[in-house]
C-alpha positions, 0 to 999 in steps of 0.5 A: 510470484511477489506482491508489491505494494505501491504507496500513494501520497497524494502531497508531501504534506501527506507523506510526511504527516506525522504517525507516532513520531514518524513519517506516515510514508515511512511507517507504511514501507517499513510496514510493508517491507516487513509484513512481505511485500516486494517491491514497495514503489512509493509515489509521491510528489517530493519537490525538494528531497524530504520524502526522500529524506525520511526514506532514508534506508528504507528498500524502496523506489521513490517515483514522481507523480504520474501527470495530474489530468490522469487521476489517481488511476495514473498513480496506481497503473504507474506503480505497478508498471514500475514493480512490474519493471524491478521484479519480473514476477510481480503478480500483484500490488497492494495499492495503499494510501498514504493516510492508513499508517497504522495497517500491521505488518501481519495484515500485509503477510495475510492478504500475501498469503490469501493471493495463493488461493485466489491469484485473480481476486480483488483482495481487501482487508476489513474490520468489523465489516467495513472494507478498507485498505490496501487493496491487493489488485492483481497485475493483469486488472491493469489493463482494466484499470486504463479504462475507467474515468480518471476523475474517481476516488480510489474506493470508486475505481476499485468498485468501477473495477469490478463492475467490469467482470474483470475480477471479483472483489474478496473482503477478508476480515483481518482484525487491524482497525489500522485498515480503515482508520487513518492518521487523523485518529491517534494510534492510541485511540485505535481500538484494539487490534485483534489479528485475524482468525488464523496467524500467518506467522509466529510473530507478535506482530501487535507488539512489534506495532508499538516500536514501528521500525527503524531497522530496515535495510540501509540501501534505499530509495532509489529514484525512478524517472519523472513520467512527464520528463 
């Protein structure tokens, strides 16, 4: 059992609006990759290479857009599609939008971890009540997914998705105000991170949030193939 994450940037601008002297794009992966989720499938235009210049190193697949008239939907039963591809035992995908580039490593190993106990929920992270992102969807919603209007938000679909009986909708307090601000506010004037109620994990994860990664492994990103070509 893996839990993928799958990075949606709706522009280039998107992705690659500065976090801290990084890319956003790039914060989240390594974000990602180093809180446990596999495989991470960033989706995002990319019409001259910069994305995937600044993923340079980073374990991920890079994957066009899915075509516009499908809505974010597309993007997001895209990308699990394409996990589900790279690794046979997917079992769920942290869909998150690019603009959360402060979520912590130890939030990724937390909602991981939670999946166990509740493999067929709809888990999503929140801070002093407000529930943000990502949101960890379970595989077998996909089918659900295709069903709903193209035409909604993000945090419409996963209320529309619910709204079917397919799942039930988990909020888990996880103490990372990076789960429902996002990069317009600077990482300095985010209130403090207070983790969750048990750790998941023996690292500092707060401190290591300070120097957000350059070390992830140097075999990235691949490249899955346009959907509309």
């Amino acid at each position: 059992m893996t839990i993928a994450a799958v990075i949606l940037a709706a522009s280039v601008e998107s992705a690659l609006a500065d976090a801290a002297g990084v890319a956003r794009i790039r914060r989240i992966a390594d974000a990602a990759w180093s809180g446990g989720a596999l495989p991470i499938i960033v989706v995002s235009p990319d019409p001259d290479g910069a994305v995937a210049a600044v993923l340079s190193g980073a374990p991920v697949t890079l994957a066009p857009p899915a075509p516009i008239e499908g809505g974010p939907i597309a993007g997001i039963v895209r990308g699990i599609e394409l996990a589900a591809a790279e690794v046979s035992g997917t079992s769920g995908a942290l869909v998150w939008p690019a603009n959360l580039c402060w979520v912590g490593p130890e939030t990724i190993t937390s909602l991981v971890e939670r999946h166990g106990p509740f493999p067929g929920d709809l888990l999503r992270p929140s801070f002093h009540g407000e529930v943000g992102w990502p949101a960890l969807v379970p595989r077998r919603a996909v089918d659900a997914l295709r069903t709903l209007a193209p035409t909604a938000t993000l945090d419409e679909l996963l209320d529309a998705l619910v709204a079917t009986g397919t799942i039930e909708s988990r909020p888990i307090d996880l103490g990372d105000p990076g789960t429902v601000i996002d990069g317009a506010t600077r990482r300095e004037d985010l209130p403090p991170y207070e983790g969750p109620a048990e750790s998941s994990g023996s690292q500092d994860w707060g401190a290591a949030l300070a120097s957000m990664p350059d070390e992830a492994p140097l075999d990235g990103p691949a490249r899955a193939d346009d959907p509309a070509g």
